[in-house]
LOVOVEX-767213 format. One line per 3 residues: for each residue x, y, z negated of C-alpha. Coordinates in steps of 0.001 Angstrom, whole numbers, plus 500000, padded with zeros to 6 digits. Example, Ala and Ser with C-alpha at 12.3 -4.5 7.8 and 13.67 -1.06 7.14 Angstrom:
# LOVOVEX-767213
512300 495500 492200  513670 498940 492860
# end
This chain:
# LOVOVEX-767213
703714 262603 967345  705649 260012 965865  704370 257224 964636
706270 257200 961506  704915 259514 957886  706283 260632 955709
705479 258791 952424  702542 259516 950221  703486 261993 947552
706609 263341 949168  706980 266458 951588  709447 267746 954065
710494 270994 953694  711884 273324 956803  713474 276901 957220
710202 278908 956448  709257 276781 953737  712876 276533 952395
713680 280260 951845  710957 280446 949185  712925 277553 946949
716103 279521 947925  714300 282419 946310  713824 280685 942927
717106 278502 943283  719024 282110 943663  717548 283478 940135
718090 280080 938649  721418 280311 939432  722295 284180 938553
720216 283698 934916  722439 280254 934363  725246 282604 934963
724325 285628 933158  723801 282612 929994  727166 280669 931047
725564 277565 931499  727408 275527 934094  725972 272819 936656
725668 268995 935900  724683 266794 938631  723972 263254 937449
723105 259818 939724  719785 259874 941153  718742 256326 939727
720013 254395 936003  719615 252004 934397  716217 251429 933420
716748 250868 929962  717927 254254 929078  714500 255854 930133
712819 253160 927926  715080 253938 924851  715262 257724 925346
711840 258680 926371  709890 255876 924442  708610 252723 925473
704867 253983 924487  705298 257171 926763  702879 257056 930344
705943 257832 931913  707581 254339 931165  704630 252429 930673
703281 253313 934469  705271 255989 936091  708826 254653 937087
709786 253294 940300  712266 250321 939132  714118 248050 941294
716052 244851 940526  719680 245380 942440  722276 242993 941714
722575 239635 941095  722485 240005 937292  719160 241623 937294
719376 244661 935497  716837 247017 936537  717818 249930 937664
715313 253028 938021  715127 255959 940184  715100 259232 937478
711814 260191 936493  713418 263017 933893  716569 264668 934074
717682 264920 930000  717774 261260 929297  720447 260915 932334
722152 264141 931237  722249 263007 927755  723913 259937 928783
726243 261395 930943  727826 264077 927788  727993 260671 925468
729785 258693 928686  732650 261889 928730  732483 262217 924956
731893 265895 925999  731482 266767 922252  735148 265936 921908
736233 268183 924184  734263 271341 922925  731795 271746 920027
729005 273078 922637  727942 272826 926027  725172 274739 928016
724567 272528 931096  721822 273747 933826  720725 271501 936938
718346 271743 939881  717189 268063 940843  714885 265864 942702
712940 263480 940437  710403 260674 940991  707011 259439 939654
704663 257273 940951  702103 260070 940027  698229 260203 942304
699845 262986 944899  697643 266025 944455  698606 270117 944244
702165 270489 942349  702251 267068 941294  704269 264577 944140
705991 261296 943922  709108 263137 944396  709303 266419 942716
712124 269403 941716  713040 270461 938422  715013 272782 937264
716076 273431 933287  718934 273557 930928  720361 270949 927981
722464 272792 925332  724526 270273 923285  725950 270370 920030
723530 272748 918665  719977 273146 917898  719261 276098 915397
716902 278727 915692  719595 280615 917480  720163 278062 920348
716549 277470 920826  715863 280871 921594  718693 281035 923742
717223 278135 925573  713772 279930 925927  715016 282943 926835
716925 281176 929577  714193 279965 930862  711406 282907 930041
713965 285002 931726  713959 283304 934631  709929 284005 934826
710808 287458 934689  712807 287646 937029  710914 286415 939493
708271 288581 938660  704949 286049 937268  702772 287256 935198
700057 285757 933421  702118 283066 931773  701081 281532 928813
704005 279985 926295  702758 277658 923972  704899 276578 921007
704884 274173 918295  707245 272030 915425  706778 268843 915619
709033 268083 912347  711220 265031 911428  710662 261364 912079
709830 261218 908644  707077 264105 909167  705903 262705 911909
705497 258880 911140  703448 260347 908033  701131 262729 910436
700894 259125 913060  699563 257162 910163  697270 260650 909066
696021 260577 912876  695272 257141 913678  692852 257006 910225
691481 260311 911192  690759 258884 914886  689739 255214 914197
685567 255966 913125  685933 257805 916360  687216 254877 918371
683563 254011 920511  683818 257360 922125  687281 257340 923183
688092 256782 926592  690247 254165 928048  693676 256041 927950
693257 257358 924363  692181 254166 923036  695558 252680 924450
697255 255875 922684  695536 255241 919677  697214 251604 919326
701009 252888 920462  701242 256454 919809  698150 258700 918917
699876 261722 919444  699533 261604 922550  695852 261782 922485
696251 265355 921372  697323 265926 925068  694157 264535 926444
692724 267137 929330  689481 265097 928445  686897 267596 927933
684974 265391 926093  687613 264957 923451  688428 268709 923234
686117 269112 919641  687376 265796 918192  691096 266616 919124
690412 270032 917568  689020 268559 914463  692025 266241 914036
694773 266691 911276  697386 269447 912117  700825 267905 912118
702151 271209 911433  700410 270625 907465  703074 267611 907241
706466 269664 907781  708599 269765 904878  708871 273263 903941
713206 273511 905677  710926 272672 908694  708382 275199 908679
711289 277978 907499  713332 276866 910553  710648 277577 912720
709539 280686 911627  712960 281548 912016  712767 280598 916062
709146 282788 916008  711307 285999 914784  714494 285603 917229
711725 285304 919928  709842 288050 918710  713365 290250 918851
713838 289128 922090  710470 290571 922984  709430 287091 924173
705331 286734 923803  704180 283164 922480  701559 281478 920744
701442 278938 918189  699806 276057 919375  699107 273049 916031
697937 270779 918749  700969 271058 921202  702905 267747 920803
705242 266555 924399  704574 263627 926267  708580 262447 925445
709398 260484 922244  712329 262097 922062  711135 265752 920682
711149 266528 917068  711309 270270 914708  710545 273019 918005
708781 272412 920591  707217 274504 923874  705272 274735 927200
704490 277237 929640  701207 277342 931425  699554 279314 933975
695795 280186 934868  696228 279807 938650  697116 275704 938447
693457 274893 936989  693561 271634 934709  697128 270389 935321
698432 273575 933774  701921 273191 932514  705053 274552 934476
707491 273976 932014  708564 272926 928252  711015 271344 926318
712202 271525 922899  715006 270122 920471  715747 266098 920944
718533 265646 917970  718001 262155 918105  718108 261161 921514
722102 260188 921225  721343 257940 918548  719133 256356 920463
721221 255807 923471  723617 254057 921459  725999 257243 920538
726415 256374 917134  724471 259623 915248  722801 262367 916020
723461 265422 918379  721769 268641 917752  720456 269042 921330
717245 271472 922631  716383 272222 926317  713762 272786 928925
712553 271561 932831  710677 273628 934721  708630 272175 937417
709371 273992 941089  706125 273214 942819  704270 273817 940866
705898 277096 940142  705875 277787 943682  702154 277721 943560
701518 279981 941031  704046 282330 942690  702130 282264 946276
698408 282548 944339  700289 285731 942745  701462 287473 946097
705109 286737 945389  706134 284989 948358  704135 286847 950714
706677 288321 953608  709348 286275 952727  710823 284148 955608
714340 283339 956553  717101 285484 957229  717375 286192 961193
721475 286139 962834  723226 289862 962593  723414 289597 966121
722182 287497 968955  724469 286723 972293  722381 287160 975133
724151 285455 978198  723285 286871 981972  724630 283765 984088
724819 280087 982992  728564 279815 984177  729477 282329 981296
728011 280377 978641  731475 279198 977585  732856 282705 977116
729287 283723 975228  730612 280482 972631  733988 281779 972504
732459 285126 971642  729883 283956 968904  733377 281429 967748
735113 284876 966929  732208 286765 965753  731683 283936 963082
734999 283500 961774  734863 287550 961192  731817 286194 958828
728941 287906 961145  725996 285344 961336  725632 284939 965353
723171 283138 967324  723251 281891 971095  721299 280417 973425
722152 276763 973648  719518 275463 976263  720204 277801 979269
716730 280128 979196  716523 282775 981067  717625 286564 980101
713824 287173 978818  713819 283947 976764  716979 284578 975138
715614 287933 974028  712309 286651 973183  714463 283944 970717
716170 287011 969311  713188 288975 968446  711685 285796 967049
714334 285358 964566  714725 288290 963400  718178 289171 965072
719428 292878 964112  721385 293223 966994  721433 292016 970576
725175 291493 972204  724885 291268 976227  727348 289091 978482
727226 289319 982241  729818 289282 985019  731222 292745 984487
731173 292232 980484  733200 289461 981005  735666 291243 983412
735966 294193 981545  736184 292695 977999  733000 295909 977063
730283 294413 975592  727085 295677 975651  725083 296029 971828
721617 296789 971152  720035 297693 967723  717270 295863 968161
715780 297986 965531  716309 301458 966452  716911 300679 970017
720189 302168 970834  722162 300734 972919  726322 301194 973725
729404 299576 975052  732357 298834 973336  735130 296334 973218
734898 293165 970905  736914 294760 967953  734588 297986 967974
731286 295377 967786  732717 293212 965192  733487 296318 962853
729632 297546 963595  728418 294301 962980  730579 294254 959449
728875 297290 957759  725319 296518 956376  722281 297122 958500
720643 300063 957409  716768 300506 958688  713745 301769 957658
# end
């Protein structure tokens, strides 16, 4: 074993492993499609002063989450992404995408880093996937954002899913509900812990998202922020509550659900499941209208979206019995070479049988006839395609189903139009 690790709170992920993220990568993908949002990719590290301006200096995230590096001569930090919408966000301003087009539905799949304490579904290096729609952020597009997302739930076939959902109001709404919560928790200050104390000071909303079970009555006692909405904010929102409910989307109102970004105002969500225990939350998002400002853009851009956390989504797929069977596709057909002096014409073979776009396998460490066949079964070959002496002389190959069993001989062309037409078994 080498002596080498790999680092604490990351994971390396091979073929059997792999097919299961294909699985929820494919119906990311198809639902993006089926909503015509289109793929952004943005850098893997920025400058470290657009996380600090565009998810908030007072956010755990910033305060003792990023890994931050000094780079260049200058020293401008630069830090390695620890959220995806900031970055996108940046990117639309940097194109002036909004010039182009008056909206934009933009979906990505990407690696992201925290220096988090590794434990189940929560690594140092983690996968999201979600969706930013720019240049609007009515009822209309946040529905179309959370059925997006609910949808792609669905499709992979969880159940059990909770989706929690919330308005969080205006600045104005909530810099009146901060000043209601900090009196509220201020007699209450001795029996805080050390993380909500620190809340208290910089942002006490964020106390409301304290898994402390020893808050949970005081937290539930608190002020409701949804009591300080102006009345265009509560409409608005009971608006998004009747698209969802035409959309046959289930959801609760949650008064306590606030999101651990700054940037969130009016709607916002999160999806939880039962099987993750405390550290509940797959998913959420919401609108972030003011998060161009912020960066510098010069006003306001009616934005919403949601990320979607693949491990542990993974997990509560697996504890649900929907990865169970699933492992990676075998070759159509496995080349099975008799003597080691024809392995050259056994390449030349699989060469032609993969340009006719038939997935083909060979044996590449000269095993015997028995070890080649025991590699084919192990994979999951459908077919088994023999070379020996007389094969090679007489240009008649022979081809097993290595399903059924049957077994003929037939020139290359007659193979590669066998191989062609789906496998049908079972």
């Amino acid at each position: 074993m080498s002596q080498y690790q790999a680092v604490k709170g990351t994971k390396d992920v091979f073929p059997d492993e792999a097919v299961q993220w294909q699985l929820v990568e494919g119906v990311v993908r198809r639902l993006a499609g089926l909503y015509a949002f289109g793929e952004v990719r943005t850098p893997v590290f920025e400058y470290t002063e657009l996380f600090q301006r565009g998810i908030g200096a007072t956010t755990d995230i910033v305060g003792k989450e990023m890994f931050s590096f000094l780079p260049d001569p200058q020293g401008r930090s630069l830090t390695l992404r620890p959220e995806m919408t900031a970055g996108v966000m940046r990117a639309a301003l940097q194109r002036n995408l909004l010039s182009q087009a008056p909206l934009h539905k933009l979906f990505y799949i990407s690696d992201l880093f925290r220096k988090e304490r590794p434990q189940a579904g929560r690594q140092r290096q983690f996968t999201q996937f979600g969706a930013e729609l720019l240049g609007a952020s009515s009822p209309a597009a946040v529905a179309e954002v959370l059925s997006f997302m609910m949808g792609v739930f669905d499709a992979l076939g969880l159940k059990g899913l909770r989706l929690r959902i919330n308005t969080l109001g205006d600045l104005e709404d909530r810099a009146r509900y901060r000043d209601a919560l900090r009196a509220y928790f201020l007699p209450f200050a001795g029996e805080l812990d050390e993380s909500s104390k620190e809340r208290l000071e910089k942002n006490p909303l964020r106390i409301l998202d304290s898994k402390n079970p020893a808050l949970k009555e005081l937290i539930a006692a608190a002020p409701r922020l949804f009591d300080f909405v102006k009345a265009e904010g509560v409409a608005e929102f009971e608006e998004v509550l009747s698209l969802l409910r035409d959309r046959g989307v289930s959801y609760e109102v949650d008064h306590l659900l606030v999101r651990g970004l700054d940037y969130y105002c009016h709607t916002a969500f999160e999806v939880t499941s039962s099987e993750l225990g405390a550290q509940d939350a797959i998913g959420g998002g919401g609108r972030y209208d003011g998060l161009a400002r912020e960066l510098g853009g010069g006003k306001d851009m009616p934005a919403v979206g949601f990320a979607v956390g693949m491990e542990r989504l993974l997990i509560a797929m697996e504890k649900q019995g929907l990865l169970e069977g699933l492992k990676p596709v075998g070759p159509k057909v496995f080349v099975v070479v008799q003597q080691l002096e024809l392995s050259g014409h056994a390449m030349q073979v699989a060469f032609q049988l993969r340009r006719a776009g038939i997935s083909t396998e060979l044996d590449l460490a000269g095993r015997s006839m028995k070890a080649q066949m025991r590699e084919a079964n192990r994979l999951g070959a459908a077919y088994a395609l023999f070379i020996g002496q007389t094969e090679f002389e007489s240009g008649q190959y022979g081809l097993k189903n290595l399903v059924s069993s049957e077994q003929s001989t037939l020139p290359l062309d007659s193979i590669t139009e066998i191989l062609r037409e789906p496998l049908l078994c079972g």
